[in-house]
N, C-alpha and C positions, 0 to 999 in steps of 0.2 A: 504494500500500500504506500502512495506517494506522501513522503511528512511535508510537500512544498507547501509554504503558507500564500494564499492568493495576494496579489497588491493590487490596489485602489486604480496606483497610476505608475508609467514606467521610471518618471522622472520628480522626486518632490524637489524644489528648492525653497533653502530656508533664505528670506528675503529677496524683496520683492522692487529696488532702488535698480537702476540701471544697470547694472550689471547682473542681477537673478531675472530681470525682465528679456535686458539681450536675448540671454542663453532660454529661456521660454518662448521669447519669437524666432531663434533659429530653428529650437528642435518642431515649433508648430507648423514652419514651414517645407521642414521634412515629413512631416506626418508622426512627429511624435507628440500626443499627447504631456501636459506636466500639470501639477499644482503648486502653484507660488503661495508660501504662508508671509505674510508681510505685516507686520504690527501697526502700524499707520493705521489713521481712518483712510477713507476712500477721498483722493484727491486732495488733502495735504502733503502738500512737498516736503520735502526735507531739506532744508537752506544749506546747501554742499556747499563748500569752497568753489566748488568745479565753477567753470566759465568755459572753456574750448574741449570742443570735441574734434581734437586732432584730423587732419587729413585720415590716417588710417582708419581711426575710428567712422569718418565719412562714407571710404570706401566699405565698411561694412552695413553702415546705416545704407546707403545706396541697395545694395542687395539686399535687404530685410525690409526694402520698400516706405524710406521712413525719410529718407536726407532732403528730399526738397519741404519737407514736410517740419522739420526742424527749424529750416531757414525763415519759415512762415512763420512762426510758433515763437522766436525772437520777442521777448516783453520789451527789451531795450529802447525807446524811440532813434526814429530815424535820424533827427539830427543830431546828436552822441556822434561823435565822428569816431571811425572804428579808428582812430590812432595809439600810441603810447608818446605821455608826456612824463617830460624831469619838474615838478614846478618848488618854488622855496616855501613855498603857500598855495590853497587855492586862489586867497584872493592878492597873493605877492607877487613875484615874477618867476616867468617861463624860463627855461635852461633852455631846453629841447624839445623840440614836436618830433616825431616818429610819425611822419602820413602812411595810411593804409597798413598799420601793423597788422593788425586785425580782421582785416579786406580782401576779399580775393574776389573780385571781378571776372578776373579770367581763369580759363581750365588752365593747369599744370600741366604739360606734357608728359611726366613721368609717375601720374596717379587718375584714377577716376572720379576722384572727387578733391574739392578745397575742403579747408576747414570751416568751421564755423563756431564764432566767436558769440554765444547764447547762455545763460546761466543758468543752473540747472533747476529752475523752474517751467524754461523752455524745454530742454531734455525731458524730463520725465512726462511732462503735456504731452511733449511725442510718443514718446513708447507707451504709455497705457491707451490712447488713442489706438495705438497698432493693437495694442496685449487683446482691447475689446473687440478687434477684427477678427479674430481669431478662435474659434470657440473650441481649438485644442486647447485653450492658457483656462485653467481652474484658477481665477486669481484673487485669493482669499486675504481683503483688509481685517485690519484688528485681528490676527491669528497670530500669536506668539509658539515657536517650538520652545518647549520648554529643553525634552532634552530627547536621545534616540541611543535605538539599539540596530546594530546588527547583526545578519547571521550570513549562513550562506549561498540564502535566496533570495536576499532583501533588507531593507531598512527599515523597521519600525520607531516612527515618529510622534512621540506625544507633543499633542497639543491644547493651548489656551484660546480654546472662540470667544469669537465679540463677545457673546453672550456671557462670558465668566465659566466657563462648562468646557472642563477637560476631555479631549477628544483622541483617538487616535488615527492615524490616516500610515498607509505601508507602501511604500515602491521601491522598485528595481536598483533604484540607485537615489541619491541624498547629495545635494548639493549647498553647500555655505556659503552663502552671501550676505552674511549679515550687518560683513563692514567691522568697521577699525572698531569699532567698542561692543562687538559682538561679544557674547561667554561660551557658544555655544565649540568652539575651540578646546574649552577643557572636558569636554568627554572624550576628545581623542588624547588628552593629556600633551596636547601642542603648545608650544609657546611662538612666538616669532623672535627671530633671532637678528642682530644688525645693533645698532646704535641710534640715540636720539640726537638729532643737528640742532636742535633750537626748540627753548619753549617759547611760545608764539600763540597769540588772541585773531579770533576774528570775529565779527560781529555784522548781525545784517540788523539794517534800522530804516526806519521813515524819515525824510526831511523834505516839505514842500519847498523851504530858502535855497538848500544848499548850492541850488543850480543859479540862483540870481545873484551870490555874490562869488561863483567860478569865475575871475577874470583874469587866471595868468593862463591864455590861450585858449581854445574852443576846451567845451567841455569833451572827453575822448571815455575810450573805453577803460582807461587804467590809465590813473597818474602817482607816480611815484615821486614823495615827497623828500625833499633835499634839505636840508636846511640847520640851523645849528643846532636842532636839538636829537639827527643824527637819530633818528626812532625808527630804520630801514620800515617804514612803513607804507601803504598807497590805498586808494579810493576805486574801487569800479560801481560805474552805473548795474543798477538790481534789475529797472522798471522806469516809471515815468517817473515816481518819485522814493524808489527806495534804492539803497545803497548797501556796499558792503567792504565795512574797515578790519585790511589785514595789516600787525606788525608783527614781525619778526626779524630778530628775537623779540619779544617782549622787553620795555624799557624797566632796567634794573629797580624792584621795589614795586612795580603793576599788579597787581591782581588781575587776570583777563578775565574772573568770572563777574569780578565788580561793574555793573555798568555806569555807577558812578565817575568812576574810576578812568574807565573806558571812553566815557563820554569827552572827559577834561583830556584827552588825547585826539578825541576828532577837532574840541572846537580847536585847539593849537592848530591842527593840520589845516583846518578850515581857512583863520586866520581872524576869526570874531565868530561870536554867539549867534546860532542858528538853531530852529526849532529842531529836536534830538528825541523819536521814540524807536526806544530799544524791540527789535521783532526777535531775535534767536541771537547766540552765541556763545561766546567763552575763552579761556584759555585752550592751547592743545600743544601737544607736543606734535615737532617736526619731526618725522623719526625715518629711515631707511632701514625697515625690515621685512626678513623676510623668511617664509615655514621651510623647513628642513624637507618637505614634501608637500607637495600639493593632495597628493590619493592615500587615502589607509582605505584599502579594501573595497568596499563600493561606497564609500564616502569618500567627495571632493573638497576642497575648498578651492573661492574664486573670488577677484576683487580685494578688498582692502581685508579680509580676513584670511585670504592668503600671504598679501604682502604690501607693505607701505613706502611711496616710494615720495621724498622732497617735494612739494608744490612748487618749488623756484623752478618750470618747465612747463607744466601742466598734463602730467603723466599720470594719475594719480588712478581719475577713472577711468583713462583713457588705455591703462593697462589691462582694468579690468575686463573693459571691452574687446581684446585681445583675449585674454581665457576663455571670454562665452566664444566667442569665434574658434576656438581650439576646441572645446568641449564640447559643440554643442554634436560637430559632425561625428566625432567617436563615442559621444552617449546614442545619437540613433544609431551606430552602425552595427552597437553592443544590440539595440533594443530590436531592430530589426532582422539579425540573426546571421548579417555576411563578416563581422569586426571579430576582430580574435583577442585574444588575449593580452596584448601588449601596448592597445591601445590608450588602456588608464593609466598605466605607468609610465609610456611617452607623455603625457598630458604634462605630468610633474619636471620630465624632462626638458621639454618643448617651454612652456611656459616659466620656468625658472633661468635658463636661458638667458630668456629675452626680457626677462624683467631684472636681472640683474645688472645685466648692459645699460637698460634706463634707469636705473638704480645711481652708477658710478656716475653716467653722465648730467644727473638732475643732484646729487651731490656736489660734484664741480663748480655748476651753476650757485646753490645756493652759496657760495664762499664769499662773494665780491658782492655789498653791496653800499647802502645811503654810511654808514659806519667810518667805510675804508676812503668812498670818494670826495666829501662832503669838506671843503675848506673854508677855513676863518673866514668870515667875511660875503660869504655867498650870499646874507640877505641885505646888504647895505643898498644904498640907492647911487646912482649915477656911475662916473666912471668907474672909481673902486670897485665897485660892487659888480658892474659888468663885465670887468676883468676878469674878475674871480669866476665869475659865472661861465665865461665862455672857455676857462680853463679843467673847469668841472667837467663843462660840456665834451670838450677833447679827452678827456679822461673817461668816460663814458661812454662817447664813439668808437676808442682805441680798447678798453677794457672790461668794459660793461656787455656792449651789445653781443659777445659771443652768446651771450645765453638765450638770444630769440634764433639764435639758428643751431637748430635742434632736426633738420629733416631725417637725419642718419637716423636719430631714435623714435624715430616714428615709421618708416618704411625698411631699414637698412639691418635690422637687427635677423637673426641668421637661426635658425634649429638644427646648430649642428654638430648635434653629440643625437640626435634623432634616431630612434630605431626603424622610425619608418619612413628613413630614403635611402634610394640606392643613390652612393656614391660613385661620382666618376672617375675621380683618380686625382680631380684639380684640385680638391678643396686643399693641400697644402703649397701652394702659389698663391692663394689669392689673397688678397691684404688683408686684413682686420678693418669689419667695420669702423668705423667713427662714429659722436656722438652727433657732430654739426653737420656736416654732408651725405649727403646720398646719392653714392654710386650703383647703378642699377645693378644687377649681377643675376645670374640663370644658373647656377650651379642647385644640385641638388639641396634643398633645407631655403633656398633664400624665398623671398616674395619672389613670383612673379614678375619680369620687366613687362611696365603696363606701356602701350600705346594707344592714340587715337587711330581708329580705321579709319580706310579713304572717304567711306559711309557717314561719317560723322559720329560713328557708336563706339563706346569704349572696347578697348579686352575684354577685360572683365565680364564687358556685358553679355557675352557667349559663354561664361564659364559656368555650368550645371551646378548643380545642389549634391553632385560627387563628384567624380574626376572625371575632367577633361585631355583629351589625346592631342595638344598642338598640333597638326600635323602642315608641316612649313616645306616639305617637298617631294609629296606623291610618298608617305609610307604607307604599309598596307597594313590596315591594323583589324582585316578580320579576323585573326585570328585572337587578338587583346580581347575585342568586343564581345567575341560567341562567346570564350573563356569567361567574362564579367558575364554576362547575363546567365549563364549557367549558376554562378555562384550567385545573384542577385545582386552584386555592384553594379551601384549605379555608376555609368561611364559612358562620355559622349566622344563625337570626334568632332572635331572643330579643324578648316581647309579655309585658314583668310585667302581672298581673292591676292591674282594676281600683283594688283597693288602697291600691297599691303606686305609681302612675304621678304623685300630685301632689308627693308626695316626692320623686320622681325624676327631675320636674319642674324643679322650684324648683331643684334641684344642676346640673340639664345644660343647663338655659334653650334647650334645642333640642328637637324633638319624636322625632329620630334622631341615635346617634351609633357610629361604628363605632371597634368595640375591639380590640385585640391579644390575643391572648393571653398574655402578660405584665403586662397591663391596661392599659395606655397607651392613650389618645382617639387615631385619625390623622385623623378626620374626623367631623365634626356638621356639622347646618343642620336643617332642617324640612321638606325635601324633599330625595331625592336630585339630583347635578346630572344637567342631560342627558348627558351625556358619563360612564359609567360605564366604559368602557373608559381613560380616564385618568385617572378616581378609581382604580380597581386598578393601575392602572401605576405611579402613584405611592408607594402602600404597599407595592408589593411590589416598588419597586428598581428598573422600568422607565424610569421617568422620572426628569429631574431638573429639574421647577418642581413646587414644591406648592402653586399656586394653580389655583384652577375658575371 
C-alpha cells in the first residue's frame, strides 16, 4: 500500500512581495499551479527601499508579460526628471545634474529591455495585476506560515488564516520568500553568513512643500546631499507627494527608529521647515550576506532570505528576480516529470554564483561616498564657495560615478561551476566578468548574446518557455527534437532569416547553440554531438558531467 501523502499544490511559496510573486507567475505560465501565503492585507505594499528594476530584471518582466505594464504603473509624476543630482541643500546649490540617469528612451542593442526607474509601489501594482490573470496563483493575503515539515514526498506547511485559524496546506516542494526579516530560516537551522557594511535608516513620508522649496536644480529622481554635515544621505520622489529618506551610515548618535529624530535630518537636508508625516520606516542594517545553500531537500530559499546584497547599486530585489527566473523553470520541470535530479542543487549552484559577483561588486560601490568627497567650504556663497563646488564636482565625475555603471552585474554574471552545461573547452581563455561592463559572450553558462532582428522583434522574443535550438547555419536537429518530445522536453528550433544570421554569427562563433528559457547558452558547437541522449540528460538534471 502506497504511504504517499497527497499535496494540495505542487508548488507552496512562503511570501508573497516580488520575488515569491515572480517565481508564481513563471511557474503559472508553464502550467504549474502554486499557493502564495503572504501576510499582508490584500493590496498594501510594503514601502521597499527598491526603486529600479534593473534591465535584467526587465528582460524577464518582458517574458512574464508584465514590462510595459510597469512603465504605466510608475506613481512618480512626469515632471520628476529621471536624473541624478549632487545638491548642498535642497533649497542651497546644485554641484551636478546627471541628465537621463534614470531614462532610457531608446532600446539597448545588447538586451531586450531598458530599465525602469519605479518604486516599489509600482512593482508590486504590476505583479498582483499579472498574479490575478492567472488562476494557476492560489494567492493567499493575511496567511502567515508559521512553520513546516518535510519528508520524502512533500512539504507540510502550517499555517495562520486571516481569520486567526490555524490551517495546514502540503506541496511538492516549499519555497522562502519571506525577505531579510523573515524567521522562517530557523527551521532549516540557517543562518546567513557575510558581514554588515553600515547601519543605515530609511524612511518613507508625506510632504505637500517639499517640492516648492526644491530649488538647487529641477526636482530628479535621486539627489544626493553634499554638504558639511557629511550625513552620505539622498531624497527620491515616492509619488506626487510622498518621498523616501535614505542615510547611510546612519549619523553617529541617530536613532533610525526615532522619527523624531529622523525628521530633524530631512529638514537639514531640506534646508528649512517643511510639513513632515512619517508613513513607514526605520533603522536597518546594510549587510552582504549570504546562505551557505540555497536547497535542503525540497525546500528553497529565494530573495533576500537567501541572500542580502548592498543597496549602493540596486541589486537587492533585483537579484531576487534572478532566482525566481532560475527556479521557477526547474521546479516545473521537477513537477512535470522530464527534470532529474540535479536540478535543485544546481539552483544553489547557479544562483550563489551570481549573486556573489553582485555581492563584491555592490560592496565596492558602497565605499566612496558624501563622507570621503565633501570639502570645507562646499556650502559658502559666490566664488569661494563655487570653487569648492566645482572641485567636489571633479571629484565625483572622476570617483564617484563608477558606481552607476554596473551593466556587467546585471547581464554579465556567468553559471559556471553549472552542472547543467556542456562545456566547450573555452571557458578557461575567457576573461573574468566585470562589475561595470558588459561584454557579450556565448560560451556555455553565460546569458545569451541578445540582438534586435531585421523584423524589429527581439531574440528573446522567439525563445520558448524551454529550450530553444539557435540554429544559425542549416543544422539538423531532428534528431534533438524527436529525442525531446519522447522525453516531454519542451524544445523548439528557432532558423533567424537570412538577415539576421552574420550578426549572430560573429556573437555565438558556433553555427548552433541551445538556450534556456531564462536565456542562458547550456550548449553550442557547429554540429550536434552524437550522443543527444546525454546532451538532454545533462540540461535537464540527468546527468552529472557536462562534457560530450
Amino acid at each position: 500500500m502506497s504511504t504517499t501523502r497527497p499535496v494540495d499544490t505542487p508548488v507552496v511559496i512562503a511570501g508573497g512581495g516580488p520575488v515569491g510573486s515572480s517565481l508564481a507567475i513563471d511557474l503559472a505560465l508553464r502550467g504549474v499551479p502554486s499557493i502564495v501565503l503572504e501576510r499582508r492585507e490584500r493590496g498594501k505594499p510594503f514601502l521597499l527601499r527598491t526603486n529600479m528594476t534593473n534591465v535584467r530584471s526587465m528582460e524577464h518582466f518582458r517574458r512574464w508579460g508584465m514590462a510595459d505594464a510597469l512603465r504605466k504603473n510608475d506613481p512618480v509624476p512626469e515632471d520628476i526628471q529621471r536624473d541624478v543630482s549632487f545638491v548642498t541643500r535642497l533649497n542651497g546649490h546644485l554641484i551636478l545634474n546627471l541628465r537621463r540617469s534614470y531614462e532610457w528612451s531608446e532600446p539597448l542593442p545588447f538586451a531586450s529591455e531598458v530599465a525602469e526607474w519605479a518604486p516599489n509601489e509600482g512593482i508590486e501594482k504590476t505583479m498582483w495585476a499579472r498574479v490575478a490573470e492567472l488562476p494557476l496563483i492560489d494567492y493567499r493575503n493575511e496567511n502567515e506560515v508559521v512553520t513546516f515539515a518535510q519528508d520524502e514526498d512533500g512539504v507540510s506547511v502550517e499555517v495562520t488564516g486571516a481569520d486567526g485559524v490555524a490551517y495546514r496546506v502540503r506541496g511538492s516542494y516549499l519555497v522562502l520568500s519571506d525577505g531579510s526579516r523573515g524567521n522562517l530560516r530557523r527551521v532549516l537551522n540557517m543562518r546567513l553568513e557575510g558581514r554588515t557594511l553600515a547601519m543605515s535608516l530609511s524612511w518613507h513620508f508625506r510632504s505637500r512643500q517639499l517640492r516648492e522649496v526644491w530649488t538647487a536644480g529641477p526636482a530628479v529622481s535621486m539627489a544626493y546631499f553634499y554638504n558639511e554635515d557629511r550625513g552620505s544621505d539622498l531624497i527620491t520622489p515616492q509619488g506626487p507627494d510622498t518621498w523616501q529618506y535614505f542615510a547611510g551610515p546612519a549619523p553617529q548618535g541617530v536613532d533610525g527608529d526615532d522619527w523624531d529624530q529622523v525628521k530633524g535630518l530631512i529638514v537639514k537636508a531640506v534646508g528649512k521647515e517643511v510639513d513632515l508625516e512619517p508613513l513607514s520606516g526605520g533603522a536597518f542594517a546594510e549587510n552582504s550576506l549570504l546562505a551557505p545553500r540555497f536547497d535542503v531537500g525540497r525546500v528553497m530559499l529565494a530573495g533576500d532570505a537567501a541572500h542580502m546584497v548592498s543597496p549602493q547599486g540596486g541589486f537587492g530585489m533585483n537579484s531576487g528576480i534572478g532566482d525566481a527566473a532560475d527556479l521557477g523553470w526547474k521546479l516545473a520541470a521537477l513537477v512535470q516529470g522530464w527534470g532529474g535530479p540535479a536540478l535543485i542543487p544546481s539552483y544553489s549552484i547557479d544562483r550563489r554564483e551570481a549573486v556573489r559577483f553582485i555581492q563584491l561588486g555592490s560592496e565596492a560601490n558602497h565605499a566612496l561616498g558624501a563622507i570621503e568627497l565633501v570639502q570645507d567650504g562646499i556650502e559658502a556663497d559666490g566664488p569661494e564657495g563655487d570653487a569648492v563646488r566645482e572641485a567636489v564636482k571633479q571629484d565625483i565625475l572622476e570617483r564617484k560615478l563608477v558606481q552607476f555603471k554596473r551593466m556587467g552585474g546585471q547581464l554579465g554574471y556567468r553559471y559556471s561551476a553549472s552542472p547543467l552545461i556542456v562545456r566547450d573547452g573555452t571557458e578557461r581563455d575567457l576573461p573574468e566578468p566585470t562589475f561595470a561592463d558588459y561584454t557579450p559572450c556565448a560560451a556555455p553558462g553565460y546569458r545569451a548574446p541578445h540582438v534586435w532582428l531585421a523584423d524589429g522583434s527581439s531574440l528573446y522574443d522567439h525563445l520558448g518557455l524551454g529550450f530553444t535550438l539557435l540554429d544559425l547555419g542549416g543544422v539538423d536537429a531532428t534528431e534533438l527534437t524527436k529525442r525531446a518530445e519522447e522525453r516531454g522536453i519542451p524544445l523548439a528550433v528557432f532558423a533567424p532569416a537570412e538577415a539576421d544570421r552574420e550578426s549572430l554569427l560573429s556573437l555565438y562563433e558556433r553555427r548552433a547553440a541551445l538556450v534556456r528559457s531564462d536565456h542562458h547558452v547550456v550548449w553550442r558547437g557547429d554540429e550536434l554531438p552524437a550522443d543527444i541522449e546525454h546532451l538532454l540528460d545533462i540540461v535537464t538534471g540527468h546527468a552529472s558531467w557536462g562534457h560530450l
